[in-house]
C-alpha positions in Angstrom: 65.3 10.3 -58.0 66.4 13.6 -57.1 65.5 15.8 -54.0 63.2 17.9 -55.6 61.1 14.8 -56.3 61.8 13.2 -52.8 60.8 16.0 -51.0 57.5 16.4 -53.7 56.5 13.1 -52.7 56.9 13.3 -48.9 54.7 16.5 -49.1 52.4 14.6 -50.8 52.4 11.7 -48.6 48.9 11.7 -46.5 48.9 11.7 -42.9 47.2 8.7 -42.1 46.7 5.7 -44.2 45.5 2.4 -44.5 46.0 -0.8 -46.6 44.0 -3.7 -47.3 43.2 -3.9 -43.6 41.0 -7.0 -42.4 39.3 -8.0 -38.8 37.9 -11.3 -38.1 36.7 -11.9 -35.1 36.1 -15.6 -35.1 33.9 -16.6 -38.0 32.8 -13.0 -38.4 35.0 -10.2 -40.6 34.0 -7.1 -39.2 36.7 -5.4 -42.1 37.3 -6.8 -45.4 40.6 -5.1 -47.4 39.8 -1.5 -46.1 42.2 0.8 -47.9 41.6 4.7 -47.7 44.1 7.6 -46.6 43.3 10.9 -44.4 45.4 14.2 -46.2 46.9 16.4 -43.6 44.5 19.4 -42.8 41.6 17.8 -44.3 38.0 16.7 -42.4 37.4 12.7 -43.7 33.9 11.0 -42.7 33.8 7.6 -42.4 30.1 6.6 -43.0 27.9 3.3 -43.3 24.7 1.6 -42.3 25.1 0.5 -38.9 27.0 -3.0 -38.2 29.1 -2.1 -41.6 32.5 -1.7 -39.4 33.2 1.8 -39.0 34.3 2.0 -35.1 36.0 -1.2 -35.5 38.3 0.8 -38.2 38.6 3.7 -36.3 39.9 0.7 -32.9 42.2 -0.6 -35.2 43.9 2.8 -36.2 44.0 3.7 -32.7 45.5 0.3 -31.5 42.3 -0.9 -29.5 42.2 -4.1 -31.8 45.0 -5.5 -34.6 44.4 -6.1 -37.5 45.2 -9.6 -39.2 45.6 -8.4 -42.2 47.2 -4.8 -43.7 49.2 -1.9 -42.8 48.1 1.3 -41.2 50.5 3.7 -41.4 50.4 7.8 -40.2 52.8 9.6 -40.6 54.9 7.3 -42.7 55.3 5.4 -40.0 53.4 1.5 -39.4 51.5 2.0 -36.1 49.1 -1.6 -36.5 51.4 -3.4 -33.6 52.1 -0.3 -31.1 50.0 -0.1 -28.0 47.7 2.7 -27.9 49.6 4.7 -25.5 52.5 4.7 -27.9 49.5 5.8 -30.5 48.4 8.5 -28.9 51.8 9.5 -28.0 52.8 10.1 -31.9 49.5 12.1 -32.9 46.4 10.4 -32.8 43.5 10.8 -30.3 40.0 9.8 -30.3 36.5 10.3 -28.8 33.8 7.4 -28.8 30.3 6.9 -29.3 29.5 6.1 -25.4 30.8 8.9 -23.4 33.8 8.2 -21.3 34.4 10.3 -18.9 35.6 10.3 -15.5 32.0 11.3 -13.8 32.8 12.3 -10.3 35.7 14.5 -11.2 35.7 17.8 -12.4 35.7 19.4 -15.7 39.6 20.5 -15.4 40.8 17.1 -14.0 39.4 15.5 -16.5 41.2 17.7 -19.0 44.2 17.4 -16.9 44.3 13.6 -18.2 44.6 14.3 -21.3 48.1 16.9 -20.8 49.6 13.5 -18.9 50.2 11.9 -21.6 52.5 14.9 -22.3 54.1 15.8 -19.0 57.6 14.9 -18.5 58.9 14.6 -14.9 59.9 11.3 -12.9 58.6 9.6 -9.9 61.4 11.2 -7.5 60.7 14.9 -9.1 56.8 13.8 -8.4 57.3 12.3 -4.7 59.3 15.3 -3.4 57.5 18.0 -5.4 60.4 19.2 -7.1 60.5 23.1 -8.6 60.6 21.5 -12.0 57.4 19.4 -11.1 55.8 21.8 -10.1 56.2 23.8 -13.1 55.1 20.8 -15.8 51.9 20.6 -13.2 51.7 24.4 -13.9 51.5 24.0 -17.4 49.3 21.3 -17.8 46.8 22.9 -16.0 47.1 26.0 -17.9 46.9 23.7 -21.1 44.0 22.0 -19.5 41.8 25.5 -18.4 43.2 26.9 -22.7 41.4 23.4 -24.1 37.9 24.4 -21.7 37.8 27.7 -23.2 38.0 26.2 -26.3 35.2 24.3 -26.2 33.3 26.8 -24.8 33.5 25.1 -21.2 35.9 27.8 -19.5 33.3 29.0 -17.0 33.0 25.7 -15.6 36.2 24.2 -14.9 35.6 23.2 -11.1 32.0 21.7 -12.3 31.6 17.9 -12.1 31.7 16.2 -14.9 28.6 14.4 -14.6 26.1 17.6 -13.8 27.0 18.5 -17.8 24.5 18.4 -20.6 24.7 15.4 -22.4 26.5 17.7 -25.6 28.8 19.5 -23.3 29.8 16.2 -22.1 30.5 15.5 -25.7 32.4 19.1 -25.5 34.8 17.9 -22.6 35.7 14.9 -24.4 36.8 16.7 -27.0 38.7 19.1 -24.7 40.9 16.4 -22.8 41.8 14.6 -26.7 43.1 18.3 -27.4 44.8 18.1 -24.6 47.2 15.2 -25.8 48.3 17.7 -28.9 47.1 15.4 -31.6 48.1 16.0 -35.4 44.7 13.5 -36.2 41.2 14.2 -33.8 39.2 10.5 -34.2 35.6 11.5 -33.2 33.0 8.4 -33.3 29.4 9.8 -33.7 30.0 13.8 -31.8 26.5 14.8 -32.6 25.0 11.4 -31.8 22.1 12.6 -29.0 22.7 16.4 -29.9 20.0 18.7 -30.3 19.5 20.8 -33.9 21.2 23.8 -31.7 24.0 21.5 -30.1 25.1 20.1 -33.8 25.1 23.5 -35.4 27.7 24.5 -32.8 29.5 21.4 -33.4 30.1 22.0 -37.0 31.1 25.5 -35.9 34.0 23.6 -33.0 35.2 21.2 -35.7 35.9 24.2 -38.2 37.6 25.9 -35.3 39.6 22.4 -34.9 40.2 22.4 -38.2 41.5 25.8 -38.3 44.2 25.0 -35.6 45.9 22.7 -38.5 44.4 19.5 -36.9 43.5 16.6 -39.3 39.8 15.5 -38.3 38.5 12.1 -38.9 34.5 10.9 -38.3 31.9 8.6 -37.8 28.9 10.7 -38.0 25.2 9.2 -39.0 24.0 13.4 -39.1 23.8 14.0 -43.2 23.8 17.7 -42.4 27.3 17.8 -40.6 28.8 15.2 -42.9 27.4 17.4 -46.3 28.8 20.6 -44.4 31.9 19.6 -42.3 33.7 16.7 -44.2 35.8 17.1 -47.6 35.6 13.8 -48.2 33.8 10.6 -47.4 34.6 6.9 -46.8 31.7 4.7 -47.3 31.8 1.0 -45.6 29.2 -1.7 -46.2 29.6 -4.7 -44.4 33.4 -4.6 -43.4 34.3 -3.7 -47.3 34.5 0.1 -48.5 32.2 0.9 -51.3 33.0 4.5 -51.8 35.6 7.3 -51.2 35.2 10.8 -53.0 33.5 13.8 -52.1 30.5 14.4 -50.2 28.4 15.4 -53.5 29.8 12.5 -55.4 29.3 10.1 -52.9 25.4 11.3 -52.2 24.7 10.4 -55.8 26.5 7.3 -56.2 24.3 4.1 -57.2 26.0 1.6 -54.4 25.5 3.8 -51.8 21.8 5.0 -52.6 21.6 1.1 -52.3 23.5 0.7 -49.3 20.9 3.2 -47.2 18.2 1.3 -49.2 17.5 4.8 -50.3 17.2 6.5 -47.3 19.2 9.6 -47.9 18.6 11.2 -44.2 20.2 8.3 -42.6 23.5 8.3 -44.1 
């Protein structure tokens, strides 16, 4: 093969993918051969009645559980194995459906977090408070205060995190996986308790995420962010995908009009 064609193919390559993947837990298989891939730049939902295995996919990817079966690769590279640390430290970070957030802290230490995972300094620069410490502490907090204003949380940095709204709480956990300069944002259900107001400026943030050439994968149950903010969708149904085109496509197709028993707002 020559270069031309090499290089051809590794532009082609997708950023994340997966690979017959399978999770048992016990008796149960929670994913059955899940295979799909996530292009660079692209908004992917991952959608399904409830139970059908959709955070589970999304903890395997981000090294939470193993699979016993497949390959997950992003980047080229096999990450099924690595601890999440090591995950997050190549691209990938996530939100999840339960808000966690450090409660009694503030807005930017919470952000502040999420820039750790970047900050380079030792314990000796970090015990004596070394000029070179002190200028990676610098910069995270200026990263940290950036990823606020982002999310439209920049007037509140000193606020605690638990006096938020329940979607600006959704907004700060967004801001501190920013903050770990991911190539792939994992977001598990972002609208789930918004209000009609709170979602429209979601779909609005994601764009905006988007924008900032960051690949953006979803679990979202909201048919109205999914139809508007997602390219394509991956439909699972008890552990086993039963669909992956585009939103239009997939709204019409026979297995999953059966899947939702027909109940097209609940997708």
């Amino acid at each position: 093969m020559n270069k031309a064609a090499v290089a051809a193919d590794h532009v082609a390559s997708p950023l994340l993918s997966l690979h017959a993947v399978t999770k048992s837990f016990g008796g149960l298989t929670a994913v059955n051969g899940v295979s799909f891939t996530v292009e660079e730049g692209s908004v992917v939902g991952l959608i399904g009645p409830n139970g059908a295995g959709k955070t589970t996919v999304f903890n395997l990817i981000t090294g939470n559980y193993q699979p016993n079966q497949g390959d997950i690769h992003f980047t080229g590279q096999r990450v099924n194995g690595l601890r999440t640390h090591r995950i997050i430290m190549l691209g990938i970070a996530r939100t999840f459906q339960n808000i966690r957030l450090f409660q009694q802290l503030t807005l930017l230490e919470n952000v502040l977090a999420g820039c750790h995972y970047r900050m380079r300094g030792g314990i000796f620069a970090g015990m004596l408070w070394l000029p070179a410490q002190r200028r990676v502490e610098q910069e995270a907090i200026e990263r940290a205060t950036r990823e606020l204003a982002f999310v439209g949380l920049g007037q509140q940095t000193l606020a605690v995190a638990k006096n938020l709204s329940y979607g600006n709480q959704r907004r700060l956990e967004i801001a501190r996986a920013l903050a770990t300069q991911p190539r792939l944002l994992i977001l598990d259900e972002p609208a789930g308790g918004m209000n009609e107001q709170e979602t429209e400026a979601l779909i609005g943030l994601i764009e905006q995420i988007r924008a900032r050439g960051i690949t953006i994968l979803l679990i979202e149950h909201d048919m109205r962010l999914v139809m508007r903010a997602c390219e394509k969708l991956v439909v699972l149904e008890h552990g086993s995908k039963i669909a992956e085109d585009s939103p239009e496509r997939v709204r019409c197709d026979p297995r999953v009009i059966e899947a939702y028993l027909g109940a097209e707002d609940e997708v």
